[in-house]
Every structure is written in C-alpha cells, then in structure tokens.
N, C-alpha and C positions, 0 to 999 in steps of 0.2 A: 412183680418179678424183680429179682434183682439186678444188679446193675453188671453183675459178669453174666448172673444167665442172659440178658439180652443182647451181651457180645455175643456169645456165643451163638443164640439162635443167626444172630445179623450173619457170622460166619458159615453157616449151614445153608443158609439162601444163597451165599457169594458164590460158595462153591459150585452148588446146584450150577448157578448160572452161566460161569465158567467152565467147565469141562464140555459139555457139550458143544459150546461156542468155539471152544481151543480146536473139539476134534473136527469142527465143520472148518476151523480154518486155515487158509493158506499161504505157507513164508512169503513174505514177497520178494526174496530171493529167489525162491523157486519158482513164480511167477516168471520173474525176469528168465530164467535158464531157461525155460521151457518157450520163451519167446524168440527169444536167441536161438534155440535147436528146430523149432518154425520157420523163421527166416533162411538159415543156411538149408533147411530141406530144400527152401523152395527155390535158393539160388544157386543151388548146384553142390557139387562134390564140397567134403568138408575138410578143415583146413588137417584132417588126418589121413586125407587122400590127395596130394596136390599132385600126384602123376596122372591123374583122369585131367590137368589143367594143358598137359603134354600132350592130351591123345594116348597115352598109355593105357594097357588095361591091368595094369598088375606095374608095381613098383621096380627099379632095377633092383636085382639082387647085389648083397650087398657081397665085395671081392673074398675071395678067399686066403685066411695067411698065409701068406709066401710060400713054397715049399724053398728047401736050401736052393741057392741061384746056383744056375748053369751056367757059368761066365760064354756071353760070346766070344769066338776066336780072335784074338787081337788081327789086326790088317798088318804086322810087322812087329819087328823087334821094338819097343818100347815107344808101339805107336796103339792108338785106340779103337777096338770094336767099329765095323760101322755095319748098324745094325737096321735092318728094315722088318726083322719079325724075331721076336725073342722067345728063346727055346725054353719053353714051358710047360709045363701037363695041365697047370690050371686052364681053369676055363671062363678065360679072359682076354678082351682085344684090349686096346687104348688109345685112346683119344685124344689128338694132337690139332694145335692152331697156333700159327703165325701170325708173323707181324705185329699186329698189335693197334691194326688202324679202326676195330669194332668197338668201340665201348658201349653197348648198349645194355641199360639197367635188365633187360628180362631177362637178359644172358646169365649173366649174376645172380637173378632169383631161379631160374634154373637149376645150373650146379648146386644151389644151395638147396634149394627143395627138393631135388633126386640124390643131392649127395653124390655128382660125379666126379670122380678124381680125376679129374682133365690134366692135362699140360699143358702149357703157352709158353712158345717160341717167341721171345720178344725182341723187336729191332728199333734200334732208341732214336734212328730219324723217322720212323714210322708213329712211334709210340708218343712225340712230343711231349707236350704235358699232362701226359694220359696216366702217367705214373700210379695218380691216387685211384683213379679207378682200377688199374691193375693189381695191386696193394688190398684194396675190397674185393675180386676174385681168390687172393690168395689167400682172406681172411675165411674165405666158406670152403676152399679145401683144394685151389689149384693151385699146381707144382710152375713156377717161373723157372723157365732154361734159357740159352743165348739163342739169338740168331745174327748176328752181327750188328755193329753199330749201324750200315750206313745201307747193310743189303744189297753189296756189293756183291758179282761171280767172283771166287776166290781163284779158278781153278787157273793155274798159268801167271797169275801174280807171283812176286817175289815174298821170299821168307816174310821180310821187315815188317812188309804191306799186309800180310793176312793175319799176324800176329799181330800189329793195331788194332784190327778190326775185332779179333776174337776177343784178347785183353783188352780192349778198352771196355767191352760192353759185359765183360765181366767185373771190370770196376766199378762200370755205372751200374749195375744190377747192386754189387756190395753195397754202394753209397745208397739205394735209394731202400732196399729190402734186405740190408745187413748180413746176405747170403753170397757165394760166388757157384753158380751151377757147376754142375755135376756132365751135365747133357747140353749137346749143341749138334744146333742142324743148321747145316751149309745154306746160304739163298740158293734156290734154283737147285737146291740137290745137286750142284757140282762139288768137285772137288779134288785134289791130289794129295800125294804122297805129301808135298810141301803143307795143307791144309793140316794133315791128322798131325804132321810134326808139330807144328804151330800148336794145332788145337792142342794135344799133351802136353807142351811146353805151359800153355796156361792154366792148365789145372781140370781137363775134361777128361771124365773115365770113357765116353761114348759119344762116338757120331749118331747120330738117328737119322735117318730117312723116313721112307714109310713102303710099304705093301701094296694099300689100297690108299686113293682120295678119294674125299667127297667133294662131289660137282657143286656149280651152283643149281641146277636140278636137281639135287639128290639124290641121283645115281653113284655108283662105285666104277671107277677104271681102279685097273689094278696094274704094276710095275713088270708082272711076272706074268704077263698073260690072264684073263678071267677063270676067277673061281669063286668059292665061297665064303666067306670070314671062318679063318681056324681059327684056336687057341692060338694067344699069341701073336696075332697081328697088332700091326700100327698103322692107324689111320689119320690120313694127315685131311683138314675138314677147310678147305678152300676158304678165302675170304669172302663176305660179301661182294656181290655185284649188282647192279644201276637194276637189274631183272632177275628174276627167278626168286625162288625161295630163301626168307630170312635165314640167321644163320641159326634160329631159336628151329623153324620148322626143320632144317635140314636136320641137326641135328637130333631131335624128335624121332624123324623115319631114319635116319641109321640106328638109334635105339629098339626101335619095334624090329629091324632086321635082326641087333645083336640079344635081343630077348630070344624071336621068333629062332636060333640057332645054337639056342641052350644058353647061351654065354652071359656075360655081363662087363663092364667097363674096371681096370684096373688099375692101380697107380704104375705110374711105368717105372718112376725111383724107385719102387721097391722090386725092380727086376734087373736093373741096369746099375 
C-alpha cells in the first residue's frame, strides 16, 4: 500500500474512534454547571429568587411611572406642603427611616436584592462617621433627605436657631453626597410656622411626616386613628431597639402586609 493510502486508512480508524467517544462525552464546563445547579437546589432558593431570603412569597412589584403629580397644598403663602400621605391613584405606600444610628450590612443587601426605594432621614449627630455606609444605601437606590443636624425639637425655637439646624445638614448632606434634599422631616414630628419658613428658606419643596409607624414589634399605629395601608401613605419604620424585631425582619412583615394590600413600595421624590 501506498504511503497516502495508509494515511488515509490511519484516518478512517481515528475517526471511527472519535465520534462515538465525542457523543459519549461530556463538557466539563457542563459538568461544573450542573454541579453548581445541585448545590443551590440543595441550599435553597436561587440567587434569581432572593425574596424567599425575606420570607416573601412573590417579589415586590416593581413601582409604577408616576402619573403627573398632584402637588400637595402648601401650609401658606410661600411656605411648604407638609405632608403625611400623598394624593395619588397609584398603588403605592413609602417607606421612611430616620436617624441614621442602623448601619447594618443586611439592611443594604435587602434594598438591593428587592430593589426598595426607601428614604432615609438623616441626622448628622446620630449618623457620626456612618456617612460611607449611608453613601452604600444610596448606591443600591435609597433617596437621602434631612432630619436635622443635631435632632433637636424645632418647634418654639427662634428663626436663627432652626435655620442652623435645617441648613447646616443640608450642607453636610451636599459636602458628603454632592446633593442638597428636596424633603425634610422635623425630630419628633414637631413643628411651626417658624420651622416651614426656615425649612423653604433653605431649599425644601416638603415637610413629611408620616400616617402610619412601624413599632419595634411590627405592628402599625397610625397618626389618624387605625386603618388599612391606602395608596399613598408614608410609613415612617422606627429605629432599632435593645428587644423586638431586627429592622431587616420588621421591615419584611410590613412588606407581606403591603403585598397582602395590592400595593407595592414607591420612591417618594418622585411624588413630592
């Protein structure tokens, strides 16, 4: 035989031996994936369901676009809204927290894994050097507003005095997060005529309050007498305390309440 015929036979064997081997076997990339999709069965929900990590059984729906805003009534002639539930047809509450004394990373992976448009009221003797971690909520999609510098009652103080408190922590908000808010909420929900002058003098379209709180059990009082979560409430969501429920689980069961109600969580800047 010649010396190409016996390439060729050589080639006619390889092949043989070849194709059957190829179709018997398998990537070991695909190997890998399919050991990897073993594992997450066997440890739980997978990383495309992180609301079952909630207790959820279904994801928050996601807000709907704005319809055109219903301006609340100003409190006076060129004085600002103060507002505890905004007049909306959507069907959306919103979710508010002060201070600024929680920094806890699950909180963080929270908002980011449900994607809730939270608000935080921040007060910069509470907040110390908490900045960078408030800076990392704002990076996964919460709105920073004021709450005063020092979290003082405003109400019956002089002009001078509640104008420090509101400007100054609108400076320190600029300096630290390049923004000056929009929204500011009184300490202690006090407040007077002197407060909203002030507050519009430094550049706030709206006071907020709130509706409803959430306890440190996670219950709702509400401002107006007990009722249901409508469209358009604000819920202001307590700080931790020494007992009861994290601020991860509280807010979890006000979620299954604002599912279980039709509703879902909305950004409040885009209503105020």
């Amino acid at each position: 035989m010649s010396r190409r015929g016996r390439a060729a036979v050589l080639l006619a064997v390889l092949t043989l031996l070849w194709v059957p081997g190829c179709a018997r076997s398998v990537d070991p990339i695909q190997r890998l994936g399919r050991k990897a999709a073993e594992r997450v069965r066997s440890h739980g929900p997978t990383p495309r369901q992180p609301y079952r990590r909630w207790g959820l059984t279904a994801p928050p729906a996601p807000p709907p676009q704005p319809a055109a805003r219903r301006p609340a009534p100003a409190a006076g002639p060129g004085l600002p809204p103060v507002v505890r539930h905004v007049p909306t047809r959507d069907k959306v509450v919103f979710l508010t927290y002060d201070d600024g004394a929680e920094r806890d990373t699950r909180f963080v992976g929270m908002v980011r894994e449900l994607r809730l448009p939270v608000a935080v009221f921040l007060t910069d003797s509470v907040v110390g050097p908490g900045y960078g971690y408030f800076a990392g909520l704002r990076a996964v999609g919460a709105g920073i507003q004021n709450h005063t510098l020092d979290h003082s009652a405003l109400r019956g103080l002089p002009y001078a005095a509640q104008r420090a408190e509101i400007c100054g922590q609108q400076d320190k908000l600029r300096a630290r997060f390049g923004l000056r808010p929009r929204l500011f909420r009184p300490p202690y929900g006090t407040y007077d005529t002197t407060t909203l002058r002030a507050a519009a003098d430094c550049g706030i379209s709206a006071v907020v309050l709130w509706r409803a709180a959430l306890e440190g059990d996670g219950e709702l009082s509400w401002a107006d007498g007990p009722h249901r979560l409508e469209p358009g409430d604000v819920v202001a969501v307590d700080p931790d305390r020494a007992t009861g429920l994290t601020l991860q689980e509280r807010t979890a069961r006000l979620l299954r309440e604002i599912q279980a109600r039709g509703l879902t969580v909305g950004r409040l800047e885009d209503y105020l």
